[in-house]
N, C-alpha and C positions, 0 to 999 in steps of 0.2 A: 774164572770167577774167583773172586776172596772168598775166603776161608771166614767163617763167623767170625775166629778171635782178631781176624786180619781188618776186620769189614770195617768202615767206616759208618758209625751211625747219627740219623739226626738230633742234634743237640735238645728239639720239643721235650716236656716232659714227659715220660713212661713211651715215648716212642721207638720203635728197633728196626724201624725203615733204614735203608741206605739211605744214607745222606748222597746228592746230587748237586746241590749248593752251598759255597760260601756264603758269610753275611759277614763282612769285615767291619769292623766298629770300633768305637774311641769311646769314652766317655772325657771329654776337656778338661773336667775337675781333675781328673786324676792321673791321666795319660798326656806326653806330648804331642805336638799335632801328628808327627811322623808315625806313631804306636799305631800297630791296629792288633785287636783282638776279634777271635774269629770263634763265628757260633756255625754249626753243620744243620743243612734242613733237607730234608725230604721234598720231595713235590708236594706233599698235601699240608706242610705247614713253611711252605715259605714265607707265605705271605702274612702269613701271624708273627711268625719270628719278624720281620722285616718292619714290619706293622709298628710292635713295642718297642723297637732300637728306633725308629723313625723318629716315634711322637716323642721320645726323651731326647732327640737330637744327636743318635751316637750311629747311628748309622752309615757306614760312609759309601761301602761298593756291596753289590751280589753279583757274584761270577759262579758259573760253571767249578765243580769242583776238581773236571780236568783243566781246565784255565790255570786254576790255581795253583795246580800243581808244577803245571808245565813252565809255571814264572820261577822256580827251583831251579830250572835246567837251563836258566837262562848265562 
């Protein structure tokens, strides 16, 4: 298991869950289409985070946070 300082947590605000998902995002104004930036969620707020990048359009993938990782090693 990580170590607290190690841990990866979810991006929600005031939340200190492990994060368990990416939410990979753009926003078009400002990023190329290729950019993605990336918010960390928990199980209990994925769908909120998902939720606010959807309705403004920047949404683009949610994987697995070992998904994510494992595209590193590729």
């Amino acid at each position: 298991m990580n170590s607290p300082e190690n841990s990866v947590i979810c991006s929600a605000k005031g939340c200190r869950a492990a994060a368990v998902w990416v939410l990979a995002w753009n926003n078009p104004k400002l990023h190329t289409p290729d950019r993605r930036k990336t918010w960390l969620a928990c199980g209990e707020h994925r769908d909120h985070l998902s939720n606010f990048l959807a309705l403004r359009g920047f949404l683009k993938e949610v994987v697995t946070l070992e998904e994510w990782e494992g595209r590193d090693a590729l």
